[in-house]
N, C-alpha and C positions, 0 to 999 in steps of 0.2 A: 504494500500500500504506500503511493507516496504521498508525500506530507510535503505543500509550501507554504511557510508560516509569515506574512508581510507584518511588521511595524513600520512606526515612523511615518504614516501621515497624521492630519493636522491643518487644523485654519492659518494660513500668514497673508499676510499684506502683499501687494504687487512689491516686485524689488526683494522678495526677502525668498528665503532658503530653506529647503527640507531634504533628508537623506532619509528615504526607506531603506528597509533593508529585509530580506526574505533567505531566511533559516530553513536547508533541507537535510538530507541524510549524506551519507559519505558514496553511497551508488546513486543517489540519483545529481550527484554534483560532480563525482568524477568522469571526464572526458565525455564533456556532455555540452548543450548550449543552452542556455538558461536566457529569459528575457522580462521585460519589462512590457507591459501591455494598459493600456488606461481606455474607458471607455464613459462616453457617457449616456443616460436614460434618450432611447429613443436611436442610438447613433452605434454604427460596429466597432467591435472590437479594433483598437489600431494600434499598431506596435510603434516603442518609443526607442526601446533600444534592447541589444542581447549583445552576449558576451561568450565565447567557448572555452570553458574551463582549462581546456588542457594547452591552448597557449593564448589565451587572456585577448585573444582576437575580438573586437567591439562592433560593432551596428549601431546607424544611429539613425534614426526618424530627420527629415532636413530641418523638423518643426521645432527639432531640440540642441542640434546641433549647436555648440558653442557655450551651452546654457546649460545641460546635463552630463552626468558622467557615470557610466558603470563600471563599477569594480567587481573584484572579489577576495574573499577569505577564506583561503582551501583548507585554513586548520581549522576553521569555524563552520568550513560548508555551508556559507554566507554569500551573497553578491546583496550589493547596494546601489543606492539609486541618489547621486547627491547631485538636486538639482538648485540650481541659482537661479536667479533674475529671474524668478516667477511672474509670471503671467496671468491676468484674471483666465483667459483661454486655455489654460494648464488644470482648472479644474472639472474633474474625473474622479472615478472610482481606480485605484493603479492597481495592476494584476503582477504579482512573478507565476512565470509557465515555465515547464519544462518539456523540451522534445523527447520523443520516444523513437530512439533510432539517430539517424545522422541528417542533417538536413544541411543544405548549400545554403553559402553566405549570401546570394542574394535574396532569399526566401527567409531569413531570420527573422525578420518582421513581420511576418505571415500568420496570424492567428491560427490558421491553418495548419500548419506544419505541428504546433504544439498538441501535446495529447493531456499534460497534469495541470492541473490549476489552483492559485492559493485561493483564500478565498476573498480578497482586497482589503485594502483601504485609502481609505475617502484623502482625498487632498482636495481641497479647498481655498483659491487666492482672491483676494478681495480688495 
């Protein structure tokens, strides 16, 4: 059964910063790609950004680029999501997904490609 656990959203002001972060197991982190996904009521799933564990290779949404950044924590079996200069247009419910299997870097943002999901949390900019 896999497990992704998000913290770390939260209401902030335009201009200001938040870093999620989503806690999984040590098989479903190693050599794998993990992402960031935000959606809002009424509107599809759109991917923000993913990351491939096994050499820290990035994706980024163009909507974020410069503004967000993922990481990760292989002792922690963690990846984060530490975005700046928020936008009121940045509030969403924010997903971490996991793929099942191997997916190509141009398809990493592809809601699609993902098979596990945590089960969010709300960022809010105001």
């Amino acid at each position: 059964h896999v497990q992704l656990v998000e913290s770390g959203g939260g209401s902030v002001q335009s201009g200001g910063s938040l870093t999620l972060s989503c806690a999984t197991d040590a098989v479903t982190f190693g050599g794998n790609c993990l992402g960031w996904f935000r959606q809002i009521p009424g509107k599809e799933r759109e991917g923000v950004a993913a990351i491939y564990t096994a050499n820290e290779r990035t994706s980024y949404d163009d909507s974020v680029k410069g503004r967000f950044t993922i990481s990760q924590d292989s002792a922690k079996n963690t990846i984060y999501l530490q975005m700046d200069n928020l936008k009121p247009e940045d509030t969403a419910m924010y997903y971490c997904a996991s793929v099942k299997g191997v997916v190509a870097p141009h398809t990493a943002l592809r809601a699609s490609a993902y098979a596990y999901w945590g089960q969010g949390t709300q960022v809010t900019v105001s």
